[in-house]
C-alpha positions in Angstrom: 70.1 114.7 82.3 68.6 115.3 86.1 70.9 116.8 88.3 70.9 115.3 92.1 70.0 118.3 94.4 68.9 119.2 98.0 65.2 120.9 98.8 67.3 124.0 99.0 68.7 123.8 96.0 65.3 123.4 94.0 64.5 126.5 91.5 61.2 125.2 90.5 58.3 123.7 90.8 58.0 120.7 91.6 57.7 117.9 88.3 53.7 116.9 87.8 53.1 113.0 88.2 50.6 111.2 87.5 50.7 109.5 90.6 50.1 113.1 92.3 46.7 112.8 91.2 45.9 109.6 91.8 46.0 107.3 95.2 47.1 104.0 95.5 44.7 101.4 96.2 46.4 100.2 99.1 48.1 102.7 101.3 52.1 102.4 101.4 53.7 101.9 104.3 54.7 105.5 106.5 58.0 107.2 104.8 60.0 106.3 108.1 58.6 102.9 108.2 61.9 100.5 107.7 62.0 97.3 106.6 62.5 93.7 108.2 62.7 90.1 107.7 60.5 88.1 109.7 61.1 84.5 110.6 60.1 81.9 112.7 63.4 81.5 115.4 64.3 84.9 114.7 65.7 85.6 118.5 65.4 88.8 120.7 68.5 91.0 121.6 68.6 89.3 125.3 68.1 86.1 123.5 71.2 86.9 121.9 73.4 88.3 124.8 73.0 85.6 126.8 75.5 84.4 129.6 77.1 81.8 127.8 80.5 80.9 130.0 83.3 79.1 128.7 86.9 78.1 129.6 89.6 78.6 126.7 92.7 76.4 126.5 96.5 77.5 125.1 97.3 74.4 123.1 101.4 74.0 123.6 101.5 70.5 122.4 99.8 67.5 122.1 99.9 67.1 125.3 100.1 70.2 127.1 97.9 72.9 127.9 97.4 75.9 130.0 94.3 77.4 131.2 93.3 81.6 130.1 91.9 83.9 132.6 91.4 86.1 128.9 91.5 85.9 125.5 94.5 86.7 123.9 95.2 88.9 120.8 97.4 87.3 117.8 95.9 83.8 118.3 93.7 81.3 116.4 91.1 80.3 118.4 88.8 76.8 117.3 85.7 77.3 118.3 82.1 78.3 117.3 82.5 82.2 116.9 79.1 82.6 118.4 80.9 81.6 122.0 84.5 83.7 121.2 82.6 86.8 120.5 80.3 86.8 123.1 83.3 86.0 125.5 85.2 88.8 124.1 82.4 91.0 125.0 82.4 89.8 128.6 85.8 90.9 128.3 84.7 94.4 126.7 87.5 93.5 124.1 86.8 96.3 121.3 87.9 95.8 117.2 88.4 98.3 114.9 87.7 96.0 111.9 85.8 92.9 110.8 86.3 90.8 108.0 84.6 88.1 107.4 84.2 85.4 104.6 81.4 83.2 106.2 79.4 80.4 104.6 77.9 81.6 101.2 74.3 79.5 101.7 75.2 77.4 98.5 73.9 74.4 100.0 77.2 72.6 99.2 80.1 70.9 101.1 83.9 72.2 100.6 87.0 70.3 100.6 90.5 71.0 100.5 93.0 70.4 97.8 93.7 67.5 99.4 90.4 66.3 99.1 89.8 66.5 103.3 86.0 67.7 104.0 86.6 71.5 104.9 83.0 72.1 106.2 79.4 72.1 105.2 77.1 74.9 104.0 74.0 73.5 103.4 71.8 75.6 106.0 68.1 76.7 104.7 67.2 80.3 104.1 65.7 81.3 107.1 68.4 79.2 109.2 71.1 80.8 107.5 70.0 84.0 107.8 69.2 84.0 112.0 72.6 82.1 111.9 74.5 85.0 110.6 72.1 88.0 112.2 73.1 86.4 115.6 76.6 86.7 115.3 76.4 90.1 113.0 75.1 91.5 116.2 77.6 90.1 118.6 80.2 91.4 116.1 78.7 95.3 116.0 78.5 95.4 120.1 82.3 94.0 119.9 83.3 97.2 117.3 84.5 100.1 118.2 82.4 103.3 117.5 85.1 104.5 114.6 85.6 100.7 113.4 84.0 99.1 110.2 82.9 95.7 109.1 83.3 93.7 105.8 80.9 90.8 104.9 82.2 89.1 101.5 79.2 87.1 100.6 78.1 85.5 97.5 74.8 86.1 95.0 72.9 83.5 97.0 72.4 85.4 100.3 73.1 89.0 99.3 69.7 90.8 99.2 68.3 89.5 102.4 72.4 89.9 104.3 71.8 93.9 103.3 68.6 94.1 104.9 69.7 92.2 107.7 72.9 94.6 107.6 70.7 97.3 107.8 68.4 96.5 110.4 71.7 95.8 112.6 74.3 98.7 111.3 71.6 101.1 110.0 71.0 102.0 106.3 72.6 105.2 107.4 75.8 103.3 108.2 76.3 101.5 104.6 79.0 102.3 102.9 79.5 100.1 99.9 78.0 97.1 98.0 81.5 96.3 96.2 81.9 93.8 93.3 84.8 91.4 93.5 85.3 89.5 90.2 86.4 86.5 91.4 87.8 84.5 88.2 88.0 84.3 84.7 85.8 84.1 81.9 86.1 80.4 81.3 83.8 80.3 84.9 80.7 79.8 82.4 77.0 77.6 82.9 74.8 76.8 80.3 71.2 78.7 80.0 72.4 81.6 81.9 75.0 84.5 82.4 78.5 83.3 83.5 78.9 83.8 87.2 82.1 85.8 87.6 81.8 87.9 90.5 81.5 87.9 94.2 80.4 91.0 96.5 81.4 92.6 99.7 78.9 94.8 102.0 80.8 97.5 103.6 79.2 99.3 107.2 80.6 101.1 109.2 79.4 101.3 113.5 79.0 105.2 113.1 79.4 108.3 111.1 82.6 108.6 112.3 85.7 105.8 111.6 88.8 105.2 110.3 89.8 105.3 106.4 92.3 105.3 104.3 92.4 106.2 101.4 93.2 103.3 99.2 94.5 103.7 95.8 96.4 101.6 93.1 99.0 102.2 91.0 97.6 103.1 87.7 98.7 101.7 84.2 100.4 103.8 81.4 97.5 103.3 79.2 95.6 105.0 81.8 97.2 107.7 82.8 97.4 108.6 78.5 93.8 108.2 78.6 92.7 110.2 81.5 95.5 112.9 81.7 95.6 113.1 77.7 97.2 116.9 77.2 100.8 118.0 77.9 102.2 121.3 78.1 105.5 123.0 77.2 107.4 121.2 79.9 105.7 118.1 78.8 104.1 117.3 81.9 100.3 115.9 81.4 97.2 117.3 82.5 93.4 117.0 82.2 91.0 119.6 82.1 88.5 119.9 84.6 85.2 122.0 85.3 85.3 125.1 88.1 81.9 124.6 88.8 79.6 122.3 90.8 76.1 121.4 90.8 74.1 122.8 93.7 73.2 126.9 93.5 74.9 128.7 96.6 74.3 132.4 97.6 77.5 133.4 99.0 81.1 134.4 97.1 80.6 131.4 94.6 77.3 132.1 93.6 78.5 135.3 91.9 79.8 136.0 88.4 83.7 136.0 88.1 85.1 137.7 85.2 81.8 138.9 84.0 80.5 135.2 83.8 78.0 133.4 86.1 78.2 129.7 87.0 75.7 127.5 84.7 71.9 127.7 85.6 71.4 125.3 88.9 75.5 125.2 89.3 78.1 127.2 91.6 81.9 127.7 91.4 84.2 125.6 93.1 86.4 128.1 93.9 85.6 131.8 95.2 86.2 134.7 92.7 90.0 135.5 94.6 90.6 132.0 94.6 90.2 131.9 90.8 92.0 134.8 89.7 95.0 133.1 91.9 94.6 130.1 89.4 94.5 132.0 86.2 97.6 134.0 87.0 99.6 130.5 88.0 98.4 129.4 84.6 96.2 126.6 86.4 93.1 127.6 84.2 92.5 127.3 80.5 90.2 129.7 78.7 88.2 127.4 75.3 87.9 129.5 72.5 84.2 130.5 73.8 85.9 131.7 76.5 85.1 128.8 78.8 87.0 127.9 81.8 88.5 124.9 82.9 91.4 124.1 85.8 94.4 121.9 84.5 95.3 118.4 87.0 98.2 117.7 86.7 99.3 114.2 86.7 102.3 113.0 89.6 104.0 110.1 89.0 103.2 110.0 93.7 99.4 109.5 92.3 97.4 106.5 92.5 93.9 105.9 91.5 91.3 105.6 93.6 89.5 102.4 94.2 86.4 102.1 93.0 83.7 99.3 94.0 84.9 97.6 91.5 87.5 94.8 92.5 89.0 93.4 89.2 92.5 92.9 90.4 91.8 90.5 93.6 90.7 87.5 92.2 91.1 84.0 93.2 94.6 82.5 92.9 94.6 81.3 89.3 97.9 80.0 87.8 100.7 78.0 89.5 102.8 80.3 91.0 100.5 82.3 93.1 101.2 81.1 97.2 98.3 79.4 98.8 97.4 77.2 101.6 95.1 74.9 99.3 92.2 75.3 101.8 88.7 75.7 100.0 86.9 79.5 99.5 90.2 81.6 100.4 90.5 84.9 99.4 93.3 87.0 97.8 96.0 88.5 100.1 96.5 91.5 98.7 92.7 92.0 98.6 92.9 91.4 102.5 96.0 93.8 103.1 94.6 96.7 101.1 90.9 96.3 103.0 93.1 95.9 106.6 95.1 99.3 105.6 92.3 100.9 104.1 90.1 100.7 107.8 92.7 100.4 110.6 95.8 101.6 112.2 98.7 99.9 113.1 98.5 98.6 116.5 94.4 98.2 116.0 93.2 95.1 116.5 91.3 92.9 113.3 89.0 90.0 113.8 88.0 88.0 111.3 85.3 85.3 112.9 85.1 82.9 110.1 89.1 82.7 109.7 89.1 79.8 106.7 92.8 79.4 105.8 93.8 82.6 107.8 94.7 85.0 105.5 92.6 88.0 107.4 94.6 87.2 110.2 98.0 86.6 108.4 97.7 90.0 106.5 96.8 91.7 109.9 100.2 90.6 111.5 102.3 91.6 108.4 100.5 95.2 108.5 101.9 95.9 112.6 98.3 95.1 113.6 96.8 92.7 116.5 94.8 89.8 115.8 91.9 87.5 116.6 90.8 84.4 114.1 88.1 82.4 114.6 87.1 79.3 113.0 85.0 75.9 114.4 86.3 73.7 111.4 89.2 71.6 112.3 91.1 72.1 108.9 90.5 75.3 109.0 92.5 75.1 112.7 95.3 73.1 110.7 95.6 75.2 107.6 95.8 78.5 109.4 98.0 77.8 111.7 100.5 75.8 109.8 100.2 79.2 107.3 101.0 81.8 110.1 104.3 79.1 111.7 105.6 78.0 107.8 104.2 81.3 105.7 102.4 79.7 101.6 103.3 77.8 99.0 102.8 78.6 95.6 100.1 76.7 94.0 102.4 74.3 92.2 103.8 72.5 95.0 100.5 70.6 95.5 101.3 68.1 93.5 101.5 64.9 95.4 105.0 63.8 96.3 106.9 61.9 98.9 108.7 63.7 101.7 111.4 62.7 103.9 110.7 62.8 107.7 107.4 65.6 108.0 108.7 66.3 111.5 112.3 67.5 110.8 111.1 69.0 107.9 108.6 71.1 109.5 111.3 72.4 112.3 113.9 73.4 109.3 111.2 75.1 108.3 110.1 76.6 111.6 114.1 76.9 112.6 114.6 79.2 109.8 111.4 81.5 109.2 110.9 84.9 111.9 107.4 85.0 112.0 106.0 86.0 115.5 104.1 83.2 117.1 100.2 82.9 116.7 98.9 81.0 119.9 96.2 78.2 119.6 93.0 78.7 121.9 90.9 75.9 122.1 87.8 75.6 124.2 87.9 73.5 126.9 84.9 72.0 126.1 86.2 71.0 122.9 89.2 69.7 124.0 87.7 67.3 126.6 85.9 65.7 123.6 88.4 65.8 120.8 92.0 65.9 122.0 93.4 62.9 119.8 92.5 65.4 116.9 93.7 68.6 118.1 96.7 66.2 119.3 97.0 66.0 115.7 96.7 69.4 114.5 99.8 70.6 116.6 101.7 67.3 115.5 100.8 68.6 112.0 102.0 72.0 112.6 105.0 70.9 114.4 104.0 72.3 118.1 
């Protein structure tokens, strides 16, 4: 098996190819050449930054409004994002964390449980893709240099997002493609392989940013598997190699008890540092004399996360809580993503908002907020979510209720969550104030 290494690592020659010898036909591009789509439309960066002013609303009722001199955080503003973020850049308004779950490019329309038209994703490939490079720019310039970003996207779009991601955030600044499997098996078509999964693209703005760590508790059968010895105490433990690949010419390149590290390995410890372990009884010695450090398992230990997601999926059975809005995402999923690249205090964004569970996630992890979102049900369904909290899945079966207004302020009357404002653009509200008059009649403003 070939062993990853750096030029200075090499001890030999390097491997003959054929296509040493030979020339291609047509000369490749240079080695820092990167690549690009190209497009008709595809707009220029002062193009993009444009002056584009606008005056934003605090809905207090149907009725009543009062006009912002700023954005606020821990709102909902309804709106097109492109307009909120570059307004928030006027502002010089900095997140440490995007998430968004935009429009897939699946050329269909959504609806909500309730059979309400959610919003439409029909766009064309080329459309699609200067749609979301446009605001994928206006998102990096409103990041802060140690923040991150989160695309969840769908098969349809997810070649040409990453190069699009790359041109913007830098291929150096790509952290993970991550696999999110979405539903069960039963998600099957005819004539081709069942479509199970949905994906993530992970950047960061820089080298530098915040993380951490995420982990998840870990089942019994796993810890048996991976930690599979016990010793006199019966605590378990693994064995583990002291070496690493890579060749190194100080301390750990040098034999240790008359042994050298394997041919194009080093150790991971220095030769002290070793003998420490062997006298705390840390290492084991195979009968050939081989040896290996002993990990113990904690019962404080989770395990890492891998870019794998199999435990987020989709709300599946009746008692999972849920807004019933189209395309949302798993809370937990949200939370762990929120703690894994913020603080508490930061503030999260999440420019497509949906159902608002980016936003709702944010406020129960101590951080600030901003969610966007230009569909009006997406307005309603957030919202109603961050005043009333979810139901579980269940409880959408239709029945008759008493009196929606009294029952929404019992509701309201008796649950603590702090407020999320409702920021509508004025321009908007001019045009369509019998339905946002709806919206906080709905949500019991």
């Amino acid at each position: 098996m070939a062993t990853g290494i750096t030029k200075q690592e090499q001890l030999s020659e390097d491997a003959i190819s054929a296509s040493d010898f030979y020339k291609e036909p047509i000369p490749l591009p240079k080695k820092d050449e990167m690549a690009t789509l190209t497009y008709s439309g595809k707009s220029s960066l002062d193009e993009i930054f444009c002056d584009v002013p606008r005056e934003f609303l605090r809905i207090e009722s149907s009725s009543s409004n009062t006009k912002l001199e700023t954005l606020p955080t821990n709102s909902f503003v309804l709106d097109d994002n492109v307009f909120v973020l570059n307004e928030l850049i006027r502002l010089n308004k900095k997140a440490m964390l995007f998430y968004l779950d935009p429009p897939y490019g699946t050329g269909l329309d959504f609806q909500c449980r309730k059979l309400k038209h959610a919003y439409k994703d029909n766009m064309g490939q080329a459309e699609y893709l200067e749609f979301m490079r446009r605001r994928l720019i206006l998102m990096r310039e409103c990041l802060n240099d140690n923040g991150s970003i989160y695309v969840h996207i769908g098969h349809q779009m997810l070649a040409y997002l990453k190069v699009v991601m790359d041109e913007i955030f830098g291929v150096n600044n790509f952290r993970n493609l991550i696999t999110r499997r979405k539903c069960s098996s039963k998600n099957f078509t005819r004539n081709q392989y069942a479509n199970l999964n949905d994906y993530i693209l992970f950047y960061t703005k820089t080298s530098s940013y915040v993380w951490n760590q995420p982990g998840v508790v870990p089942e019994e059968e796993w810890i048996e598997k991976e930690y599979p010895k016990k010793d006199e105490f019966g605590r378990r433990f693994k064995l583990v190699p002291v070496h690493a690949p890579g060749t190194r010419n100080g301390e750990t390149g040098k034999a240790w008890r008359g042994k050298l590290p394997p041919p194009g390995k080093h150790w991971q410890y220095t030769p002290s540092k070793l003998d420490e372990l062997d006298r705390e009884g840390d290492i084991h010695w195979s009968r050939n004399g081989n040896p290996r450090r002993k990990v113990y398992w904690n019962c404080d230990k989770k395990r890492p996360l891998t870019d794998y997601w199999e435990q987020y999926r989709d709300a599946h059975h009746q008692s999972i809580k849920i807004t019933g809005y189209p395309t949302e995402k798993n809370f937990e999923m949200l939370k762990m993503i929120i703690s894994a690249s913020s603080n508490s205090g930061d503030l999260v964004i999440d420019p497509f908002c949906g159902s608002g569970t980016t936003i709702h996630a944010a406020r129960e992890l101590g951080r600030k907020y901003i969610g966007i979102d230009a569909s009006f049900s997406a307005a309603k369904a957030t919202l109603h979510r961050m005043r009333y909290g979810l139901k579980p899945m269940g409880d959408y079966v239709n029945k008759k209720k008493k009196s929606k207004s009294k029952q929404l302020a019992l509701e309201y009357s008796n649950n603590k969550n702090e407020e999320c404002l409702f920021i509508v653009d004025s321009k908007l509200w001019e045009e369509y104030q019998d339905e946002i008059g709806k919206i906080t009649l709905d949500i019991g403003l």
